[in-house]
C-alpha positions in Angstrom: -52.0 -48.8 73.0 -55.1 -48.5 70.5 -57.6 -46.0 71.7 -61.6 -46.4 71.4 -64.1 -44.5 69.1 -64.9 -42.5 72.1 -61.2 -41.6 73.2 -60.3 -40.7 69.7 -63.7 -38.1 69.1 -62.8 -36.3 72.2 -59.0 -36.0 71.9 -59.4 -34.6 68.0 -59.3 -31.5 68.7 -56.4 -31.8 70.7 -54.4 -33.1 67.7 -55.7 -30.7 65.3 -54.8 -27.7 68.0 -50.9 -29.4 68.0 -51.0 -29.7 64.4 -51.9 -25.9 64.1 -48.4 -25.6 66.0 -46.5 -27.4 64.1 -47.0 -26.1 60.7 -46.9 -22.4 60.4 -48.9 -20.4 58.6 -46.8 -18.4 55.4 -46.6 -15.5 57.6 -45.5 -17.2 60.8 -42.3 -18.7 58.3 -42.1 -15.6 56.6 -38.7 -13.9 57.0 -40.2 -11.0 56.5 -41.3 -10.0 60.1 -38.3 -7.6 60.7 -37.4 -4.9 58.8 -35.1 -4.2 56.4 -34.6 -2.4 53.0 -36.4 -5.3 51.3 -39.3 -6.8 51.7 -41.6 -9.7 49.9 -44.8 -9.8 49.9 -46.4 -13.3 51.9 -47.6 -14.7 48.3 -44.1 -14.5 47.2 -45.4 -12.4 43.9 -43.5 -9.0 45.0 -40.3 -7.7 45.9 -40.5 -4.1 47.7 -36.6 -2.2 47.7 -36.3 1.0 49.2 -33.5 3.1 47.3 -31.4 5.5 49.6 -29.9 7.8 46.9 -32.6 7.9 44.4 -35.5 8.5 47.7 -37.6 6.0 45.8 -39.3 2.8 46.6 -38.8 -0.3 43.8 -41.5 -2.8 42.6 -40.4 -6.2 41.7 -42.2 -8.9 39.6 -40.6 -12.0 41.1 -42.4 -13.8 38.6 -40.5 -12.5 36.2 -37.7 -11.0 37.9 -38.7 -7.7 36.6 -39.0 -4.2 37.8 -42.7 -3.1 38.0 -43.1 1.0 39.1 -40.3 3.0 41.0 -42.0 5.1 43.6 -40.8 8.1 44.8 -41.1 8.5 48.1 -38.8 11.4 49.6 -35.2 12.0 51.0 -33.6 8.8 52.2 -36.1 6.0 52.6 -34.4 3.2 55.0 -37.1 0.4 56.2 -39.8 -1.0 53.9 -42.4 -3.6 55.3 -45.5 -5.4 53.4 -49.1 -4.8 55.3 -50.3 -8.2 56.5 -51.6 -10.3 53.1 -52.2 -7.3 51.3 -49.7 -5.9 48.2 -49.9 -2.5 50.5 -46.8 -1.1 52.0 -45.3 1.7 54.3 -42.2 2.6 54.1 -39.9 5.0 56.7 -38.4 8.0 55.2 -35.9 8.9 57.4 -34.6 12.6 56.3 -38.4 13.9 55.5 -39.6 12.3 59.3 -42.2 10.2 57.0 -44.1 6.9 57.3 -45.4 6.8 53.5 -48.0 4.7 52.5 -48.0 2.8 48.9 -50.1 0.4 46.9 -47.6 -1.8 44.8 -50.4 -2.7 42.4 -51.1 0.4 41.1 -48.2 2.7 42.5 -50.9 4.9 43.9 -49.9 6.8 47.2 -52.3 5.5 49.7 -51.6 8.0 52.6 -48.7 9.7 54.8 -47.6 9.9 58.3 -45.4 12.3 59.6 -43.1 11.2 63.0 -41.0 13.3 65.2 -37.9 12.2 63.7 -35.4 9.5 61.9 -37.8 7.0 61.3 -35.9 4.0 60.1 -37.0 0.0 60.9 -40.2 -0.7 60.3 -42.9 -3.9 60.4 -46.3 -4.9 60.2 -48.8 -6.6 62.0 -49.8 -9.8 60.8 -53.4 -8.7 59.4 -51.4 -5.5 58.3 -53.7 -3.4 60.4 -50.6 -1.8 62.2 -47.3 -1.0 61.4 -44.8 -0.2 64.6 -41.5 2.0 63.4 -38.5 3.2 65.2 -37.5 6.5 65.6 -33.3 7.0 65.1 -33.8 9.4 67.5 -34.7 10.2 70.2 -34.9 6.4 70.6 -38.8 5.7 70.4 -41.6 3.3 68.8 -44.5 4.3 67.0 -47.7 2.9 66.6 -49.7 4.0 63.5 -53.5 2.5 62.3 -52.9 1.7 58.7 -56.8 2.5 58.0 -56.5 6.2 58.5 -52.4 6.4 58.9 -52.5 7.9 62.2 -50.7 7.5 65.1 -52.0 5.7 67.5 -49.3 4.8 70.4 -45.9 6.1 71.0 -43.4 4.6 72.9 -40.2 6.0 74.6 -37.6 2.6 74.1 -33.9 3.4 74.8 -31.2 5.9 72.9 -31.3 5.7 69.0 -33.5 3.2 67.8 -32.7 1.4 64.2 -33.6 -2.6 63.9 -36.7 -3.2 64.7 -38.8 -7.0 64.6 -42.3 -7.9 65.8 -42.9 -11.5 67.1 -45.4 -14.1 65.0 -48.1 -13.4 67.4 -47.7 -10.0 67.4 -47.4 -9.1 71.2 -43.6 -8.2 71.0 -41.5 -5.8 69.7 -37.7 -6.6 69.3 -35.7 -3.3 68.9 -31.8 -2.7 69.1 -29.9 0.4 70.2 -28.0 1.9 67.0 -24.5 2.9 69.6 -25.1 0.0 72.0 -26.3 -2.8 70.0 -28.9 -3.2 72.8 -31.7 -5.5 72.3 -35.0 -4.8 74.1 -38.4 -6.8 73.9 -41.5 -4.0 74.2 -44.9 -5.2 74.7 -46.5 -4.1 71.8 -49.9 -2.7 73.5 -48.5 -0.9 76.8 -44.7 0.0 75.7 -43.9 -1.9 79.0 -40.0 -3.5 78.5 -40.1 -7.4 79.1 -36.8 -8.1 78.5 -33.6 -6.9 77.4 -30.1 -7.9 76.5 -27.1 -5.7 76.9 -24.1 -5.1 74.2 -20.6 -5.3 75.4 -19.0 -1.7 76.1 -17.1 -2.0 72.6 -20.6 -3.0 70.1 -22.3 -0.5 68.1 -24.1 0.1 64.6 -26.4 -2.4 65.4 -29.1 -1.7 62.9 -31.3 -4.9 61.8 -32.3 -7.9 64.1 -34.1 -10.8 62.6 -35.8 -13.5 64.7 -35.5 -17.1 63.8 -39.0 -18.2 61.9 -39.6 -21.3 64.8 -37.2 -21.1 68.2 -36.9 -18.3 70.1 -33.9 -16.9 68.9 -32.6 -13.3 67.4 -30.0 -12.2 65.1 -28.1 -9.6 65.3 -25.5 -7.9 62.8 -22.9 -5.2 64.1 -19.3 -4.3 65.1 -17.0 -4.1 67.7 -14.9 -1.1 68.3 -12.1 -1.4 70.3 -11.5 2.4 70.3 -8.5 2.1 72.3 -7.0 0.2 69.9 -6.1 3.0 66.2 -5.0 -0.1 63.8 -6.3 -2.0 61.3 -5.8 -5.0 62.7 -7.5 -4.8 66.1 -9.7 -2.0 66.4 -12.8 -2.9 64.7 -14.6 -6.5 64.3 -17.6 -7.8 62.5 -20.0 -9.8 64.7 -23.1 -11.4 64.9 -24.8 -11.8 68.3 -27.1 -14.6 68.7 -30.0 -13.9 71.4 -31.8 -16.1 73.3 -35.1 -14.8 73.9 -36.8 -17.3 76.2 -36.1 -16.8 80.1 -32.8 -19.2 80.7 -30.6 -19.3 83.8 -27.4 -19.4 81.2 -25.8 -17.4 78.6 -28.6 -15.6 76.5 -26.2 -13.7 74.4 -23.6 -14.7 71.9 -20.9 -13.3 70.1 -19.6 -14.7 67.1 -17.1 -13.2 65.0 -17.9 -13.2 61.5 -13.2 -13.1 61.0 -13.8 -17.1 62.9 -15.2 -18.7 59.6 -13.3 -19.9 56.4 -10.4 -19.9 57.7 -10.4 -16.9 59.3 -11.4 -14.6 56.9 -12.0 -10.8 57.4 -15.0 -9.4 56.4 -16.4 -6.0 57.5 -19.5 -4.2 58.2 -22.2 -6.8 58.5 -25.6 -4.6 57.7 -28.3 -7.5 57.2 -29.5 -10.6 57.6 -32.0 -13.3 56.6 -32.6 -17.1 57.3 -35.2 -19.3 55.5 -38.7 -20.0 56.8 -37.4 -24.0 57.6 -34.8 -22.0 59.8 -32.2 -23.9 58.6 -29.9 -21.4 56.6 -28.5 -18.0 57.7 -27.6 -15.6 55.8 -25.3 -12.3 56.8 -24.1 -9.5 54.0 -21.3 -7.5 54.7 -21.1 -4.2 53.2 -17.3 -3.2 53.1 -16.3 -6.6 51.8 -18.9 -6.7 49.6 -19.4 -10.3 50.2 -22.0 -12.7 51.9 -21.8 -15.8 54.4 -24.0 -18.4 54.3 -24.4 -20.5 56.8 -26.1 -23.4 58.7 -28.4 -23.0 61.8 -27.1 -25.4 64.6 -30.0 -26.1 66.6 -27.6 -26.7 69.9 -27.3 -23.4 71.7 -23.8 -23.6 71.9 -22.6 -23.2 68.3 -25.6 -21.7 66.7 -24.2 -21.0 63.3 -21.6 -23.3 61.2 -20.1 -21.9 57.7 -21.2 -22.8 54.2 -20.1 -20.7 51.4 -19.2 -17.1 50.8 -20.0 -15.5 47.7 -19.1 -12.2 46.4 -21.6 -9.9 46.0 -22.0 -6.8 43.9 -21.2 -2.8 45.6 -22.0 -2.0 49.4 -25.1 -4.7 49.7 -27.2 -3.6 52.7 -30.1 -6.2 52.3 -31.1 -9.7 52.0 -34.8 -11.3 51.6 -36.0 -15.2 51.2 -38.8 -15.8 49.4 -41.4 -17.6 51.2 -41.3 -20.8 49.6 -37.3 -20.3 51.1 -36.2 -21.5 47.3 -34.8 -17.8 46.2 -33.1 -15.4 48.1 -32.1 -11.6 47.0 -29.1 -9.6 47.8 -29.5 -5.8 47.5 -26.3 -4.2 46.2 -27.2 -0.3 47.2 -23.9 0.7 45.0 -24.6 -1.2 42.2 -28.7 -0.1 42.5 -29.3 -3.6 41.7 -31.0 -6.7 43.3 -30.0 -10.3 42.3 -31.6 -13.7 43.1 -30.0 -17.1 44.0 -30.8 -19.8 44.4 -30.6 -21.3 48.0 -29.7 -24.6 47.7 -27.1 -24.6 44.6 -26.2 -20.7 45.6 -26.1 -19.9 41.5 -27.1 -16.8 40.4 -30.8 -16.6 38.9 -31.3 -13.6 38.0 -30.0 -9.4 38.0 -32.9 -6.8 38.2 -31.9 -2.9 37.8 -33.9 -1.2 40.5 -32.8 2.6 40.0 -31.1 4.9 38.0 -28.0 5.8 39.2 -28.8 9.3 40.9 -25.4 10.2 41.2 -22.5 11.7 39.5 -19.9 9.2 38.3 -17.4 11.1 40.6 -19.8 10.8 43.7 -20.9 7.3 43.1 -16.6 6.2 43.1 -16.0 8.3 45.8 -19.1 6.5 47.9 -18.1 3.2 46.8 -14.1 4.0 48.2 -15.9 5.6 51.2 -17.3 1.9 51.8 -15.5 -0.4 50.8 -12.6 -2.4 53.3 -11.2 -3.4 49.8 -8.0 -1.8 48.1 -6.5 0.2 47.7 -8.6 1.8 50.9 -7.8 -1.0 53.3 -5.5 -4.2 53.2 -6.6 -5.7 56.3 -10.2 -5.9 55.0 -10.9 -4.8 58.8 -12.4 -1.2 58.2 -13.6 1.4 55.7 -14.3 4.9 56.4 -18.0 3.7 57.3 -17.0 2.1 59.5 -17.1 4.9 61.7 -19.3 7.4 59.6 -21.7 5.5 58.0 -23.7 7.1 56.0 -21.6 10.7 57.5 -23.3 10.2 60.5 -20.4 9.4 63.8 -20.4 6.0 65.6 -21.1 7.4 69.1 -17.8 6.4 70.2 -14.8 8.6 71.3 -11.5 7.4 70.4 -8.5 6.9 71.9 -6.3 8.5 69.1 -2.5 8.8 69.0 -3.3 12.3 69.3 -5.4 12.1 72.3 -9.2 11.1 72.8 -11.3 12.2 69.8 -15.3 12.4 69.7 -16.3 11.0 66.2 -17.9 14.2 64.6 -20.7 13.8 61.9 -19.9 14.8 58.6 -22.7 16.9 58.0 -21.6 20.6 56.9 -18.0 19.6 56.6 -17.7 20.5 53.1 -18.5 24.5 54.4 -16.4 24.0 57.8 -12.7 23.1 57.0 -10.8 22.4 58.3 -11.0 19.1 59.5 -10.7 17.5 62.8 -10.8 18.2 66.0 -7.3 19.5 65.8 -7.8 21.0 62.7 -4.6 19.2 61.2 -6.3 18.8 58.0 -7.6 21.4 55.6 -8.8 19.0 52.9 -10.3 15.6 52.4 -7.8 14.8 50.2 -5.3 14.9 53.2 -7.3 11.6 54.6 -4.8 9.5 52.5 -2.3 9.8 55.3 -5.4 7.6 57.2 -5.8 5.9 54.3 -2.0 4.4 54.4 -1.3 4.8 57.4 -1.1 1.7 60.2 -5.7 2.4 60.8 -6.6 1.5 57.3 -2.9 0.4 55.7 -4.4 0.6 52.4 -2.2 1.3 49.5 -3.4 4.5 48.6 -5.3 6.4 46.2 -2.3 8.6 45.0 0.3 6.7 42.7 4.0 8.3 44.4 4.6 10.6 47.0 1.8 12.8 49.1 2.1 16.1 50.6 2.0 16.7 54.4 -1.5 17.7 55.7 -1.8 21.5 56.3 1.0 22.2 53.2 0.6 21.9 50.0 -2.4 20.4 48.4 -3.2 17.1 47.5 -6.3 18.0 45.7 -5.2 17.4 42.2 -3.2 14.1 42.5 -5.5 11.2 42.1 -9.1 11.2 40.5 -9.9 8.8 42.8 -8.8 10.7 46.0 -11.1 13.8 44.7 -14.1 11.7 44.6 -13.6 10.4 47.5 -13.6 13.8 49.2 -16.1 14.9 46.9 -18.7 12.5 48.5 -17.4 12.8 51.7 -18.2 17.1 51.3 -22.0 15.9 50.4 -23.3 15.3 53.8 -26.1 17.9 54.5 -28.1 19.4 57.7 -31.8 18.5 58.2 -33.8 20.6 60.0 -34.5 20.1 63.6 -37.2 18.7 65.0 -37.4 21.0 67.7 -37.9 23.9 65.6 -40.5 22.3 63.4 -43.2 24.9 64.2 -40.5 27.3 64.7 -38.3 28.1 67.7 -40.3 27.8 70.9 -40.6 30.5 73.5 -38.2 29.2 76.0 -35.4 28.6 72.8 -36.1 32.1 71.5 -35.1 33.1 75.4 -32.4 30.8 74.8 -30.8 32.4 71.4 -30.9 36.1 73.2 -28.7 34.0 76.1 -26.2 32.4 73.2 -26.0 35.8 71.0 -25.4 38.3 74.7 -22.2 39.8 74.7 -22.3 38.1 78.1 -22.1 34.7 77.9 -20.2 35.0 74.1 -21.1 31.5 73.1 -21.4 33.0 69.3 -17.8 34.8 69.2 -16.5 31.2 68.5 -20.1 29.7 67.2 -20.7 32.1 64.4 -22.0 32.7 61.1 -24.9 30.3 59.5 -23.1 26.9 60.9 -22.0 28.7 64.3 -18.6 28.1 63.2 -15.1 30.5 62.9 -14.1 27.1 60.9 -14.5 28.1 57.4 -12.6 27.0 54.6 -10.4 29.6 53.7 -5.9 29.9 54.4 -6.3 30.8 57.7 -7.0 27.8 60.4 -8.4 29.4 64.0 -8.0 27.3 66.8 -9.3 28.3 70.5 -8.6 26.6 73.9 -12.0 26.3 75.4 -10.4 24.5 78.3 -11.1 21.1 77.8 -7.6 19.8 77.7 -7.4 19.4 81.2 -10.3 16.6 80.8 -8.2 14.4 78.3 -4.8 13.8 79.7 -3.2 11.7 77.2 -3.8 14.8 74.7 -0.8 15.1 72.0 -1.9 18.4 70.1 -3.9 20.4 72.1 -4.5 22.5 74.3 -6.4 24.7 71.1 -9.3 22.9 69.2 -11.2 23.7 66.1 -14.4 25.1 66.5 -17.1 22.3 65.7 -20.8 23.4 63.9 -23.5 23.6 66.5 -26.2 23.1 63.9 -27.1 19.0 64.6 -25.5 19.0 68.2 -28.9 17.3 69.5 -28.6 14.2 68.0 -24.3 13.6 68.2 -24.0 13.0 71.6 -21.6 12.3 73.7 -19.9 16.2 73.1 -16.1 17.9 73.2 -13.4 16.8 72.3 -12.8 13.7 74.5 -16.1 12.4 74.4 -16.9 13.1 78.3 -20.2 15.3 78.1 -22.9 12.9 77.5 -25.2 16.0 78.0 -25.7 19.8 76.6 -26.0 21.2 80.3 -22.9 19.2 81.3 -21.1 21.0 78.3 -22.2 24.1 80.1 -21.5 23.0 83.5 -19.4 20.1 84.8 -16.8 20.7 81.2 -16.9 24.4 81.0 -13.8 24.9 83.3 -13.0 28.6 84.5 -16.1 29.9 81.7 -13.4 29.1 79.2 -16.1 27.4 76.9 -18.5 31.1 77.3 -19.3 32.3 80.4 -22.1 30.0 81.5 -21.6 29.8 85.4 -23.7 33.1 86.1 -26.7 31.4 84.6 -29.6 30.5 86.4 -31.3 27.0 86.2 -33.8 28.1 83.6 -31.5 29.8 81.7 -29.4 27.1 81.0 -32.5 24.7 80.3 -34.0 27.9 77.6 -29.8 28.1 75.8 -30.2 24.1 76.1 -33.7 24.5 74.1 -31.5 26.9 72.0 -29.1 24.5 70.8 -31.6 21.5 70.1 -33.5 23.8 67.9 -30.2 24.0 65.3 -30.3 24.5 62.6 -34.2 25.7 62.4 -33.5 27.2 59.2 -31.2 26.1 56.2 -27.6 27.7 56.6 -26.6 27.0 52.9 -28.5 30.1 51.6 -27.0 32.3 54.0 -23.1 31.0 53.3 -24.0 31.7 50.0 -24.1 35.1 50.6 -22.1 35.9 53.2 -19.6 34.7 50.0 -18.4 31.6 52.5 -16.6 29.3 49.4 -17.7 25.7 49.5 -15.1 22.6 49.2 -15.3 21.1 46.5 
């Protein structure tokens, strides 16, 4: 059918609008538009990195594959993000509660934003005029103008917030749930949830999502932990979820196990992932293998991903980032401090770029990399590493059903001033972890050449260099301050702490000293039975517990022992059988809620100085 002069001048811009559809602008393709700890700016000239230990921020020349300007930025920068066009960035510091604001050009600091809490993922606006971040906890978005870095919305999405992603148009927010690996679609003006997509009761550690450059699709990288399950070879899987994000009467979430490809083979702790801006190629980098998958994007709903290569990667990489022109992408190796290119369609190797100093001790830095790594001699199954469950010493959020009996994953935080260890207190040293280490969890082959003592007896500090630095970077984990207490301990928590110190209710006769712990590490090993035993039937060594450190409690969630208290007043209430766990049943409403306000204030001051010199002796 030919059409006239006439047909053709008045259906023009009808073809240019469906042209405009079809090719993208650089920004629409850009992999860029979720966070991670890498970013590129959309001319492809800059690599941003954002380096954990060292609490900088890395320029990259790609142009020359060369480091520019390290920034520092503060304690523990996760998420890094590009504004819009521009060679501006922002970056979330998550143990200072900052959004920081950079210029890559000159290295200048263009501003600061402080947050309530954990900021982690964060990602611009397309004319970089916003930048939306998520809040670790309490589980919340922020909104802040990147004019005058202020806030300027605040959201309230869900229960510990990490992976965030904003949609080419900018109208949606994609966000995932650290613990559930829930995935929830926020209108980015009102906060209002559109839609949502639940984990499976076993998924968690879901900390990046990336959405798929031209159909409405979402990636997800996490695990699956089969806490019923203590062995190496079933309790904890590496998956990415595929999400559908358009309305659909089917499926709109899939699983696929990351153990299915190349012949089955184990990988562990996916932490990133990237495709290309034709949406063609997927990448996934696992950090306890220390390997990568690359695969193709199966346009069929049904199988979504086939495999293409693995390649092995440098120490614990946590990041990957395609250019824009989709010809290089770059692997961050956070162990290694390095960043190296490849190139996407031959997969070779192009280039190495040192992006830090390593900020550690050589006996810290091999005692992270054992802590990480699903590799011997930690782990033969490839399965699991200690991360797997206390990544980055933080706990999984799950409670475990343990030979012993159900155990709450603790944080690590303070650990190296409250030994012992466990909830059982069965350990009084790191060092005594090699019994997990070879035993049927982790069936590694060890870190001690020969024979180990038996926890509790004589010391196993001594016997392997490699065993000491592993439980010398396990000790390092430290307290941050509370937010609650930022401006100092509210009226109704300073009612609180005169409720926890009374000789009435004696909440501190256990919880004492500067980490309200009796757990100290000295000979002796106090245990107390706070009646909670009767709550965890299949329990093998209780009915006395160690004490756990209060300071931190209002972020670790679900509490006790077995997991059961999913809140500080049922701690108080529904689990504190007979006023074993203090004598809490006399308290009025508003009493409880001011001890409540008590607790979520800890620690409002750092304890360190005061173990110091109360003469408390540190772990080494």
């Amino acid at each position: 059918m030919f059409l006239s002069a006439r047909s053709v001048r008045f259906t023009l811009p009808l073809v240019l609008t469906m042209l405009s559809c079809l090719v993208a602008t650089p920004r629409q393709i850009h992999a860029g538009n979720s966070s991670s700890l890498l970013d590129i700016s959309t001319d492809g000239k800059l690599l941003a990195c954002s380096n954990r230990d060292s609490g900088t921020v890395t320029i990259v020349d790609l142009d020359q594959n060369k480091k520019l300007r390290e920034l520092k930025v503060g304690r523990h920068p996760e998420g890094v993000t590009f504004l819009g066009d521009t060679h501006q960035l922002a970056t979330a510091v998550y143990d200072d509660d900052l959004v920081v604001f950079l210029d890559a050009d000159t290295g200048k600091q263009l501003g600061q934003t402080e947050v309530f809490d954990e900021p982690y993922g964060i990602v611009s606006t397309t004319n970089g005029d916003k930048v939306y971040v998520t809040l670790d906890y309490p589980g919340r978005i922020v909104e802040i103008n990147t004019k005058n870095h202020e806030v300027s919305n605040e959201f309230s999405v869900g229960q510990h917030l990490k992976g965030l992603a904003i949609s080419h148009d900018d109208q949606s927010l994609f966000s995932t749930e650290y613990y559930t690996a829930l995935v929830r679609q926020t209108d980015a003006k009102t906060g209002r949830t559109i839609d949502q997509w639940e984990g499976g009761s076993t998924d968690n550690l879901a900390r990046q999502i990336t959405l798929h450059p031209r159909r409405a699709k979402a990636y997800l990288p996490h695990i699956r932990s089969r806490i019923t399950v203590a062995h190496g070879a079933g309790s904890i899987f590496p998956i990415v979820s595929v999400i559908d994000t358009k309305p659909s009467d089917g499926s709109r979430r899939k699983k696929i196990p990351m153990d299915s490809f190349q012949g089955a083979r184990v990988t562990s702790n996916p932490w990133d992932t990237a495709i290309t801006p034709d949406g063609k190629t997927f990448f996934v980098v696992f950090a306890g293998t220390d390997d990568m998958f690359v695969c193709n994007v199966i346009d069929d709903d049904y199988r979504e991903l086939t495999f293409r290569a693995r390649l092995n990667l440098g120490h614990n990489p946590r990041g990957v980032r395609v250019s824009p022109d989709g010809k290089t992408f770059y692997v961050y190796n956070a162990l290694d401090f390095n960043i190296v290119a490849y190139d996407t369609q031959t997969l070779q190797r192009k280039a190495t770029i040192a992006v830090t100093e390593n900020p550690l001790s050589d006996e810290i830095l091999l005692g992270k990399r054992l802590f990480y790594t699903a590799l011997q001699p930690m782990s033969s199954r490839l399965w699991i590493s200690c991360a797997s469950c206390h990544p980055d010493g933080q706990p999984d959020g799950k409670t475990w059903h343990n030979p012993e009996g159900l155990r709450n994953t603790q944080s690590l935080a303070g650990m190296a001033w409250t030994h012992p260890i466990h909830w059982s207190a069965d350990r009084d040293e790191v060092q005594d972890f090699e019994h997990t280490i070879r035993g049927p969890l982790m069936q590694g082959r060890g870190l001690v050449t020969g024979r180990i003592n038996d926890s509790l007896k004589a010391p196993n500090k001594g016997l392997s260099r490699a065993l000491d630095a592993m439980a010398a970077y396990s000790n390092t984990h430290k307290f941050t301050l509370s937010p609650y207490a930022k401006k100092g301990l509210s009226p109704a928590a300073k009612r609180g702490r005169e409720i926890f110190f009374s000789q009435q209710t004696k909440c501190a006769t256990c919880h004492s000293g500067p980490f309200y712990s009796d757990s100290n590490p000295t000979a002796k090993i106090i245990r107390h039975n706070v009646g909670t035993a009767i709550d965890n039937p299949g329990e093998k060594m209780g009915p006395e517990y160690d004490t756990p450190t209060l300071l931190g409690v209002y972020r670790t969630a679900p509490y006790l022992s077995h997991g059961k208290a999913q809140t500080l007043e049922e701690v108080l209430t529904v689990y504190n059988h007979d006023d074993q766990h203090g004598v809490t049943s006399q308290l009025s409403k508003q009493e409880r809620a001011d001890l409540v306000e008590f607790l979520k204030a800890l620690p409002y001051e750092d304890p360190v100085p005061q173990a110091q010199a109360a003469g408390l002796v540190k772990v080494k």
